[in-house]
C-alpha positions, 0 to 999 in steps of 0.5 A: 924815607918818602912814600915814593920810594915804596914804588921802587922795591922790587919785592912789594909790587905796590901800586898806587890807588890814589893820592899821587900828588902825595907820595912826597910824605914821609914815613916814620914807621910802619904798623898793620893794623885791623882795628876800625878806629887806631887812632889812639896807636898812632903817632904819626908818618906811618904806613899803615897796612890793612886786611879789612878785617874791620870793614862790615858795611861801606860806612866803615871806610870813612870812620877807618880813613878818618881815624887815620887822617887825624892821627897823621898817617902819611899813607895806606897800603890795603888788599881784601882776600876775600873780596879780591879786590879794594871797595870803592867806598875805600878808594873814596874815603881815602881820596876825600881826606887825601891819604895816599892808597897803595895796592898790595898784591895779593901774593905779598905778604904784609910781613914781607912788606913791613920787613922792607919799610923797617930795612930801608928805614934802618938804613936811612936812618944810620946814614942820615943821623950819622952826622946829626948824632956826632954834632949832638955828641958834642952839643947834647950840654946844650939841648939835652937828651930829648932833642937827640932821641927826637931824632932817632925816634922809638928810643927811651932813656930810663933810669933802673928804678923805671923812671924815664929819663929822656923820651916819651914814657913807654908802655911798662917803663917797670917792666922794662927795668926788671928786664934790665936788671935781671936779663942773664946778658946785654942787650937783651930782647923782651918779647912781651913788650917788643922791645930791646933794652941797652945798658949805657955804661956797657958793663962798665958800671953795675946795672943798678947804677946805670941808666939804660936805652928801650928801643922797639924791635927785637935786634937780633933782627937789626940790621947792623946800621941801626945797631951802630946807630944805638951805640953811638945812642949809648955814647951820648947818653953817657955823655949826658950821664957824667955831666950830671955826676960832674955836677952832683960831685960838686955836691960833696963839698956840702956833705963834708959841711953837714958833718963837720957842723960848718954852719957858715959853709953851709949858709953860704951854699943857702942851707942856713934856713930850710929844714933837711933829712940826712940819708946815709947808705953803703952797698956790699958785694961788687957795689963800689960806693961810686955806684951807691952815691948814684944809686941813691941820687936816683932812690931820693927824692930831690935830694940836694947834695950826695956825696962820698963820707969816708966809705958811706954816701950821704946826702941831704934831702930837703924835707917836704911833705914826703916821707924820704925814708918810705920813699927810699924804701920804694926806690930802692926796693924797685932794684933789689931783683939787681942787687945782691944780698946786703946790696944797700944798707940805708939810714935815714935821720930825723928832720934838722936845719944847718945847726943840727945837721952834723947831729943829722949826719951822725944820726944817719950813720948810726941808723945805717948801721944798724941797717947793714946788721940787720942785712947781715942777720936776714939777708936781704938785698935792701934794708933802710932804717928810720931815726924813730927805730933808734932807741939809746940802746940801738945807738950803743950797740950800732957803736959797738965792734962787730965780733963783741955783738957777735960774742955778746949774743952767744954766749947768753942765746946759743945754749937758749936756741940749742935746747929749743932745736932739740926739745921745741921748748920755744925758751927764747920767744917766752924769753923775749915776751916775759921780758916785755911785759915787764917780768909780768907772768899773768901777763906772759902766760895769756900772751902765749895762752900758757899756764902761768906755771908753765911760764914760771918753768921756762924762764926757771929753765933759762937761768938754769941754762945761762947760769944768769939770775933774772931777778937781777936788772942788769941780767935782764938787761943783758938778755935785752940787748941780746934780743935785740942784737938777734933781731928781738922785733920779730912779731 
């Protein structure tokens, strides 16, 4: 749209002040605005509407013109209530750093204009991008997402964890993606940031595991011209999604080495030498571990393959300076509020170069494991364990079947918890305190600031309660692992 076209809309009456040899420029946007200096708002092509609010003495015009100059406004739309009329100083400013000044009369309302411009350039837009976009639409392998939101302007391509994809970064990327995950329907306007937010895949995929478009505006407000404008934006960026999953499938040949330990597989794909981190995971609820393997693509840091193993994602992570455990946590931390409970269960193992990466896998798995045992325990909706939390023990009862753990656990710690519901005896966290110092009563007694003989009562009391001797190593063990399968690292 050129500032020409301004002067044929019937509804806005403007006139032109001065600058007429410039209404060629075109206009990208339009923003009202009182501010003396905006310069930092501006990108660039804006009409700029302006009450005068920021004028207190004829110097001022030329800070306000200038900002606007240098920012690359291409024209001024102005009218002063109060005065009734546009200063002079205004008028010179304008003409000495050539910017186009337009009259608005006094009974049009700025709204009134800016509804206009937005209408008009929705349109242009729809009908002169039609074209452009469906030639990108087969071209974007080539140039990438950028080129093409370049092109339609105000838009941005984020990731759920609020990491921008494509496009300038917006003002809250953050924000944006909570509004994604959590907004009852798609698409979906957020007020406090002006935007409106637009799953990619369309519902096809769960949020967590798509990507999604921000564009400026509330759309229940969009003509329908730029509505099919940013569908045929979402058809792109699918493209340009799945051409990136092609490549990451690819990968899963590599995961299949680094479990079968097929060093020379792994050599000829150039992970001989440097070290790596395994990460395994897998998803509850309506996740299809398709969408968990794009999840965690996305929660990884670098990671050099991720792909499907058996019913568990895995992938290999090379190891940096970053913690890839902490930094999952914090990535996939970011979805948890579009994930359900027991969402995503993570395990991440210990560093290891090709020959130890089977062990790596191994490792991995079993941390995860352990991690959906605990998601099952306290619901959570993500939960990543460390190979530094997988003691001998946590590797033989992540082994073991479910509804043994379950029957080990209550048959030794149900009659425990029952008596403390009823008589608050708190058996069981003197149980678990007793036992890790060792059996030491002095030492128990001072960590629950009891009396020792009051200690000696309550463990009395539990072998009386479970028919178990804990005089015995293998009865406290047994109430060892019991703890632990109860969640016994409780403070």
């Amino acid at each position: 749209m050129r500032l020409r076209s301004l002067l044929a809309m019937p509804r806005l009456r403007l006139e032109v002040v001065t600058g007429e040899d410039e209404l060629d420029r075109a206009i990208r946007w339009v923003v009202t605005t009182d501010l003396l200096d905006p310069g930092r708002y501006l990108r660039g092509r804006e009409l700029v509407l302006t009450g005068l609010v920021w004028r207190t003495r004829p110097a001022d015009s030329e800070t306000f013109v200038r900002a606007l100059a240098e920012a690359g406004v291409s024209g001024l739309a102005a009218w002063d209530l109060a005065l009734g009329a546009i200063p002079a100083d205004l008028v010179e400013a304008c003409r000495r750093h050539r910017l186009p000044l337009f009259k608005v009369p006094e009974d049009v309302a700025f709204a009134t204009v800016t509804e206009e411009v937005v209408r008009q350039l929705s349109a242009d837009r729809a009908a002169d991008l039609t074209a452009v976009l469906d030639r990108h639409r087969r071209l974007v392998e080539g140039t990438g997402l950028d080129a093409v939101l370049d092109l339609v302007g105000h838009c941005h391509v984020l990731a759920p964890t609020g990491r921008v994809v494509a496009g300038p970064p917006p003002h809250d990327p953050g924000a944006l993606a909570e509004a994604f995950l959590t907004a009852p329907r798609l698409p979906h306007h957020v007020p406090a940031l002006g935007m409106s937010v637009f799953p990619v895949a369309g519902g096809a995929v769960p949020r967590v595991a798509d990507w999604f478009i921000a564009s400026e505006g509330d759309f229940g407000d969009w003509p329908p011209e730029r509505r099919d404008l940013t569908t045929e934006l979402a058809a792109i960026v699918a493209i340009e999604r799945a051409r990136l999953d092609d490549s990451a499938r690819s990968h899963r040949d590599l995961v299949a080495a680094a479990a079968a330990g097929d060093v020379a597989r792994l050599r000829d794909a150039g992970l001989a030498d440097a070290p790596y981190v395994a990460v395994a995971a897998a998803g509850g609820g309506d996740l299809r571990p398709e969408d968990v393997r794009a999840v965690l693509a996305e929660a990884l840091p670098r990671p050099r393959a991720v792909g499907l193993l058996d019913d568990e994602v895995v992938a290999l992570v090379p190891a940096g300076g970053e913690d890839v455990a902490a930094e999952a946590r914090a990535a996939l931390g970011l979805l948890a509020p579009g994930l359900p409970h027991g969402g995503i269960a993570a395990g991440v193992s210990d560093v290891a170069t090709a020959p130890g990466l089977r062990a790596a896998v191994e490792e991995a798995r079993y941390a995860r494991r352990l991690a959906a045992a605990r998601s099952a325990e306290r619901p959570s909706p993500v939960c990543v364990v460390r190979h530094d939390e997988l003691a001998t023990h946590v590797l033989l009862l992540a082994s073991v079947p479910d509804d043994v753990r379950r029957m080990f656990k209550v048959r030794l710690l149900d009659p425990l918890e029952e008596y403390d519901r009823v008589h608050g005896a708190d058996l069981v966290r003197t149980l678990e305190t007793w036992l890790q110092y060792s059996g030491s009563w002095t030492r128990c007694a001072e960590r629950l600031h009891l009396h020792v003989n009051s200690v000696r009562y309550r463990i009395q009391r539990v072998q009386e309660l479970t028919g178990r001797d804990l005089s015995r190593p293998e009865d406290r063990v047994d109430f060892f692992l019991a703890l632990r399968l109860m969640g016994g690292d409780r403070p």
